[in-house]
C-alpha angles and dihedrals in degrees: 000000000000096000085051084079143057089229118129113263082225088070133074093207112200102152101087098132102061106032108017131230103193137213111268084237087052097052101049084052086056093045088049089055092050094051090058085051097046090041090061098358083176093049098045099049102038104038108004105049101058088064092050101048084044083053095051101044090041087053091038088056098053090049082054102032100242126117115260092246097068103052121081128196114226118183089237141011090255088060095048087054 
């Protein structure tokens, strides 16, 4: 599992609840994110964004069997309580 993340070879990593360490696949997906919204910041987060939100909690819901509408996306677990 070790190869999966970025994480130094030197470190045994057991904290992943609290402060991350993401999957290498997960994090390109991150930094691909962060290039749209480099490429039109205004765009993306004032137009953009809200469709795409809509699209993954539509798609969410029907992996969990809920309607969209009644999911909500927080940036941590914390948040979210």
């Amino acid at each position: 599992v070790r190869d999966k993340f970025i994480l130094s070879p030197k470190v045994t990593f057991l904290n992943h609840g609290s402060f991350g360490a993401c999957p290498k696949p997960v994090f390109e997906k991150y930094q691909d994110w962060q290039r749209e919204l480099e490429r039109q910041p205004v765009q993306f987060m004032a137009e953009d964004v809200y469709q795409l939100l809509k699209t993954a909690r539509d798609t969410l819901g029907k992996f969990v069997g809920c309607d969209g509408g009644d999911l909500f996306f927080v940036p941590n677990p914390t948040t979210g309580v």
